[in-house]
LOBAKOL-215962 format. One record per residue (C-alpha): residue number from 1; residue in three letters; y, z, x. Coordinates in steps of 0.001 Angstrom, whole numbers, plus 500000, padded with zeros to 6 digits. Each point is the difference from the previous one (the first is absolute). Layout:
- NUM|ALA|Y|Z|X
...
% end
This chain:
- 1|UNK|766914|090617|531645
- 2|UNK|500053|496571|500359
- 3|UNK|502712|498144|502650
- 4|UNK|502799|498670|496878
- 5|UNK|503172|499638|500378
- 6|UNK|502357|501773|497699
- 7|UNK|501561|496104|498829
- 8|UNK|496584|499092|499441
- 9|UNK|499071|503703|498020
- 10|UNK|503369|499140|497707
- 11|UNK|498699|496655|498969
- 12|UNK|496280|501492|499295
- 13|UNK|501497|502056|497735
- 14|UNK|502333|498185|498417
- 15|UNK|497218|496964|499055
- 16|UNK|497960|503035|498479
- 17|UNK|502694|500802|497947
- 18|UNK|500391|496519|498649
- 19|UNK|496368|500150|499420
- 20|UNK|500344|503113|497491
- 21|UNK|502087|497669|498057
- 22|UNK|498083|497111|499516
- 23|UNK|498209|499426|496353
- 24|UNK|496653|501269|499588
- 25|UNK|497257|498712|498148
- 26|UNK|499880|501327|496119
- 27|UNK|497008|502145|499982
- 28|UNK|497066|500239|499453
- 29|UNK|499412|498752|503711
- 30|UNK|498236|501303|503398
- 31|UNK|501730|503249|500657
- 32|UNK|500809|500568|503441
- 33|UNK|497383|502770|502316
- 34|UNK|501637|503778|499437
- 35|UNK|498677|502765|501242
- 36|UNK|499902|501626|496734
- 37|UNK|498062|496535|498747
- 38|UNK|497484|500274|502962
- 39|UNK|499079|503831|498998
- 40|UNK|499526|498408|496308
- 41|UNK|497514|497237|501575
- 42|UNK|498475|502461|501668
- 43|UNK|499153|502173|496882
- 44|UNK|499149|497188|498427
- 45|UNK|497308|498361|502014
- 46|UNK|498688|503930|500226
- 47|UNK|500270|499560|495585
- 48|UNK|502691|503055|499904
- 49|UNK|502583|498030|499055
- 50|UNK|500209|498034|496545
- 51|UNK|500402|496235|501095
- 52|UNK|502105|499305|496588
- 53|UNK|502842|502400|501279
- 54|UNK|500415|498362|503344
- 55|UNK|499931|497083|498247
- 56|UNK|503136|501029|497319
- 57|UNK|501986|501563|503074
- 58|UNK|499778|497763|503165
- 59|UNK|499051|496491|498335
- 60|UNK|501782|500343|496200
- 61|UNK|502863|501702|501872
- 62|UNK|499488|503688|496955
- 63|UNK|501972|502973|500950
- 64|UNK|498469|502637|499522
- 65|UNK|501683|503387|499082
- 66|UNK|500423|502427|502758
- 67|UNK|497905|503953|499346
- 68|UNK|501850|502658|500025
- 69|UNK|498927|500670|503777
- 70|UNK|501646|496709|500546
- 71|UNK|502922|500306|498205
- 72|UNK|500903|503031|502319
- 73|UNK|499358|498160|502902
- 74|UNK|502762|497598|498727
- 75|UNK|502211|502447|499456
- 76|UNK|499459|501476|503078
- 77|UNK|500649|496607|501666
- 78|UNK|502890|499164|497794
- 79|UNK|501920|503251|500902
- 80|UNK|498860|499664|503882
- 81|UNK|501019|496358|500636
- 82|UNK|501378|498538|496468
- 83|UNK|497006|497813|500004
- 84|UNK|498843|499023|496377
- 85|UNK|496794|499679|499418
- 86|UNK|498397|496229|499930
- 87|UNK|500670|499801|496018
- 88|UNK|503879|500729|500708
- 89|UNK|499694|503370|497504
- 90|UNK|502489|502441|500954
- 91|UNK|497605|503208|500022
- 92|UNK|501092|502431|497849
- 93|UNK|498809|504183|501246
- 94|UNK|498706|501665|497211
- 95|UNK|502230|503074|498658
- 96|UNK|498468|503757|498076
- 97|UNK|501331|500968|496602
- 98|UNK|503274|501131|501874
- 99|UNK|501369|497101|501736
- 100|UNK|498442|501188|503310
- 101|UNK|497573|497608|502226
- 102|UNK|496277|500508|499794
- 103|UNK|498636|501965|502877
- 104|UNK|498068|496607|501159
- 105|UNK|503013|498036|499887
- 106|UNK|502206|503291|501359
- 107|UNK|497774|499931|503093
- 108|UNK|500587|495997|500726
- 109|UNK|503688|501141|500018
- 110|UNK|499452|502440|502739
- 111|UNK|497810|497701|502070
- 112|UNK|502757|496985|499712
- 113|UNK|502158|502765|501958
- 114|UNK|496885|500606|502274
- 115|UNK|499640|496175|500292
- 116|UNK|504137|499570|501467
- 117|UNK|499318|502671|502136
- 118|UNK|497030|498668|501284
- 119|UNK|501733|496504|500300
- 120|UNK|503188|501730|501672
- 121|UNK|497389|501940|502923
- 122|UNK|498513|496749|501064
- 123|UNK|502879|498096|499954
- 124|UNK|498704|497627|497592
- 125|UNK|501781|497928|498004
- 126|UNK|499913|497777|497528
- 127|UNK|500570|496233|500000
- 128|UNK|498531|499200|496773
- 129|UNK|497447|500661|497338
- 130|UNK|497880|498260|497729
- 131|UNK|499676|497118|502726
- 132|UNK|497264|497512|498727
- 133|UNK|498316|497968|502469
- 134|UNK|499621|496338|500680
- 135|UNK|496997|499195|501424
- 136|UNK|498336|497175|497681
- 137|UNK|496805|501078|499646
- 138|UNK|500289|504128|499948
- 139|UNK|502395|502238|498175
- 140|UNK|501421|503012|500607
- 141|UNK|503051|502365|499018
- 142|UNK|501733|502395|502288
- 143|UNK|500813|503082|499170
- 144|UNK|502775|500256|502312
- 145|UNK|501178|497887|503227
- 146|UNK|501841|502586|502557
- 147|UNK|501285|499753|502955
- 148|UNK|498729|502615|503048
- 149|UNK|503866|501229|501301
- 150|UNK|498101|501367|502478
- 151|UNK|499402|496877|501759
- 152|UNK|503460|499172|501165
- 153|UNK|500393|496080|499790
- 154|UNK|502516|497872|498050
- 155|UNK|497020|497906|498861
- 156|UNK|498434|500832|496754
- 157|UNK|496485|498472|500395
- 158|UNK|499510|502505|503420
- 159|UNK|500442|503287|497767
- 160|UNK|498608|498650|496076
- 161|UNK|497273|502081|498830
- 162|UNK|497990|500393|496588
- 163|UNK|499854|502828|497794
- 164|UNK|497905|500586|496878
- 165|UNK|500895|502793|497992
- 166|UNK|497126|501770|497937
- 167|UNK|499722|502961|497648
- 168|UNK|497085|501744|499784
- 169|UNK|497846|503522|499007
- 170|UNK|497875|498947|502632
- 171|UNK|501449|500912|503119
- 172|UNK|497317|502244|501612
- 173|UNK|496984|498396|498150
- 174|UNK|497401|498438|502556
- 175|UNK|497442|498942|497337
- 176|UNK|501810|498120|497595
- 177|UNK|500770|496308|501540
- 178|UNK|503580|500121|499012
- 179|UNK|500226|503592|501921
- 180|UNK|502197|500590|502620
- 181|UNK|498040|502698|501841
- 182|UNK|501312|499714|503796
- 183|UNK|496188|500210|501007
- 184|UNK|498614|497033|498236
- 185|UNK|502901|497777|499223
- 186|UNK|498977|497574|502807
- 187|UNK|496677|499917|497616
- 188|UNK|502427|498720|496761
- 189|UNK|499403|496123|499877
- 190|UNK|501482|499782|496333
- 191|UNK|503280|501639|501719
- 192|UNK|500418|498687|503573
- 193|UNK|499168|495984|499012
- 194|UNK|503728|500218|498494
- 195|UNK|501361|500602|503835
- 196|UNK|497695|497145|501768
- 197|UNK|500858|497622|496761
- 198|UNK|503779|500459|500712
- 199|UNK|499958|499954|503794
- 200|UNK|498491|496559|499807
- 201|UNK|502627|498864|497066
- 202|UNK|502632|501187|502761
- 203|UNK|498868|497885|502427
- 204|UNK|499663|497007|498363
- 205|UNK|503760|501270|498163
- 206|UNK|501655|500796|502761
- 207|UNK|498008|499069|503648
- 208|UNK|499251|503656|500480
- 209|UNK|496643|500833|501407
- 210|UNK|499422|503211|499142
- 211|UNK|503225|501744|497579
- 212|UNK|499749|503515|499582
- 213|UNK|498652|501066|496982
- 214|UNK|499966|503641|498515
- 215|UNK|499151|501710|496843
- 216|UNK|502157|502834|498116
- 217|UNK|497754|502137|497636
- 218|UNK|501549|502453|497951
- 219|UNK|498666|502748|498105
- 220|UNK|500107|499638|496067
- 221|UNK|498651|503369|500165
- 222|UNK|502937|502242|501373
- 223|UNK|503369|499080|501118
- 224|UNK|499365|500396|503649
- 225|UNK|497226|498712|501924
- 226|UNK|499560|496325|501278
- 227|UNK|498636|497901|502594
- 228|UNK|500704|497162|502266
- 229|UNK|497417|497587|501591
- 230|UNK|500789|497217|502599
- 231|UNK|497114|497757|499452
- 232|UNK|498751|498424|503342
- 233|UNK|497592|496761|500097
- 234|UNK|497897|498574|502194
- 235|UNK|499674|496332|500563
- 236|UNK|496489|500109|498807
- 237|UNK|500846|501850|496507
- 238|UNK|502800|496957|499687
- 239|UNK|497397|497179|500791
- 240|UNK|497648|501754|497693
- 241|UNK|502326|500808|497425
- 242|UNK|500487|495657|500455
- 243|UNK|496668|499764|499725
- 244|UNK|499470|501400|496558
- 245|UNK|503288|498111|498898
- 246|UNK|498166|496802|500301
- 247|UNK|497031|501053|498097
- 248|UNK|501939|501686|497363
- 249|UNK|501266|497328|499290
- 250|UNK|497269|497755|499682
- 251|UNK|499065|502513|497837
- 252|UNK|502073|500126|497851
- 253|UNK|500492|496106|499586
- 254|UNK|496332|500184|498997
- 255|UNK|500948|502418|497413
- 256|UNK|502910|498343|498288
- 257|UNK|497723|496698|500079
- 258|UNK|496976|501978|498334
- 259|UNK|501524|502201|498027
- 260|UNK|501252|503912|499645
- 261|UNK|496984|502044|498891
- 262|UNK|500701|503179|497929
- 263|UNK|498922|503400|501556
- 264|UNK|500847|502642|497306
- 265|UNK|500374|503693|500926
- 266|UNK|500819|502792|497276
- 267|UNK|502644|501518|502415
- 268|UNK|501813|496669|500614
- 269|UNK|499444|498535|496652
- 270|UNK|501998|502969|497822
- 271|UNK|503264|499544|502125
- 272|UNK|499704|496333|500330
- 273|UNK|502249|498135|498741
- 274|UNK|497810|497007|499339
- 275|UNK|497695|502505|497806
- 276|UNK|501139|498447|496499
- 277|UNK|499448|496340|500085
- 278|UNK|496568|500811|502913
- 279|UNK|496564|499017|498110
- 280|UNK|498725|501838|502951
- 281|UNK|502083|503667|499310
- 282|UNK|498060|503097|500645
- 283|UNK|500896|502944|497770
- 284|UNK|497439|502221|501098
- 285|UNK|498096|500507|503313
- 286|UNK|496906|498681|501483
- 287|UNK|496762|501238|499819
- 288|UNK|498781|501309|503429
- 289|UNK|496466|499951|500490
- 290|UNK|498952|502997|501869
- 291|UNK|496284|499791|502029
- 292|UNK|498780|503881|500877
% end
């Protein structure tokens, strides 16, 4: 951690405040590096991901409507922490014939008790939720800010950590890339960038070199089983992840300047909600050629 006084941590902190106040620019406009826009690049340049919806969500500013899978991660996070979800929709659980909770949404209710007693064990707690970021070139959204009890100081910026909460069926899956098998989650680029993404936001934030940063995963699949990961990174995956900042985003200047090219996919198009008006809509799937 960096040598700052607590004075000058205060005044940090309250000038980023004042920044999350100021006007912003009416969009469309250059949207800030996420790390959910940099695995969209990513797909992009690679032609799995349809240039026209990055285009409607991070330049035109569209919201898109959460899946179902989504929407019970809300709810999950709503009932945790009382965090809405970025639209500021309170999620509602969905209910059987009877009044009674769907088992999905009856197993988020038993893991928000798993989640306080998780929180309660480490002596966690939390600060606040929802916090958005400053930094002016890269964007991010915490979770949750918590303070580690366990490190006995008066001063908040020597105990703050990170937390991302996450639902998932995925929890002992090593092959997909959004697994969480314990044996290849070090593997998971498309999971772990979120950790080295908001350890740098921290710094620049707060002057912290190096904030803890864990992930919560917890089962949508039964009512009991979860994980926790503290995510530990090397000063070469920060200067790399840097590295690719800077060229992502000469990337994606280059993009905006030439244009968003449309890369249609039968699976995308039918849920997308840009399917209507899109000349380029795919109703049926592709043709694979097959060489024997």
């Amino acid at each position: 951690m960096t040598q700052m006084t607590k004075r000058a941590y205060k005044q940090k902190e309250k000038r980023n405040e004042a920044k999350k106040k100021q006007t912003e620019l009416e969009l469309p406009k250059i949207p800030k590096l996420s790390q959910s826009l940099i695995k969209q690049l990513y797909k992009y340049k690679l032609k799995e991901e349809c240039g026209l919806r990055i285009e409607a969500q991070y330049i035109n500013g569209i919201q898109f409507p959460s899946s179902d899978v989504q929407e019970l991660g809300n709810y999950f996070e709503y009932i945790a922490t009382g965090q809405l979800p970025r639209d500021n929709h309170v999620p509602i659980p969905k209910t059987l014939k009877n009044g009674n909770l769907s088992i999905d949404y009856e197993r988020m209710e038993a893991q928000k008790d798993n989640f306080v007693r998780l929180m309660n064990r480490l002596n966690f707690e939390i600060e606040q939720t929802g916090f958005v970021f400053t930094n002016p070139k890269y964007s991010g959204i915490a979770d949750i800010i918590a303070l580690d009890k366990n490190i006995k100081t008066k001063d908040k910026y020597k105990n703050r950590i990170i937390i991302d909460l996450k639902t998932s069926g995925l929890l002992n899956d090593k092959w997909n890339p959004f697994g969480w098998a314990d044996e290849s989650i070090e593997e998971k680029w498309d999971l772990l960038i979120q950790a080295v993404h908001y350890k740098m936001l921290a710094k620049y934030e707060w002057g912290i070199d190096d904030i803890p940063f864990y992930f919560m995963v917890f089962s949508n699949k039964n009512d009991w089983e979860y994980k926790v990961f503290k995510i530990e990174v090397d000063e070469s995956t920060k200067q790399q992840h840097f590295n690719n900042l800077n060229n992502i985003k000469t990337f994606l200047d280059e993009t905006i300047e030439k244009g968003w090219k449309a890369y249609p996919d039968y699976k995308v198009c039918k849920d997308c909600p840009l399917n209507m008006p899109c000349q380029y809509f795919e109703d049926i799937p592709k043709i694979k050629e097959v060489w024997i």
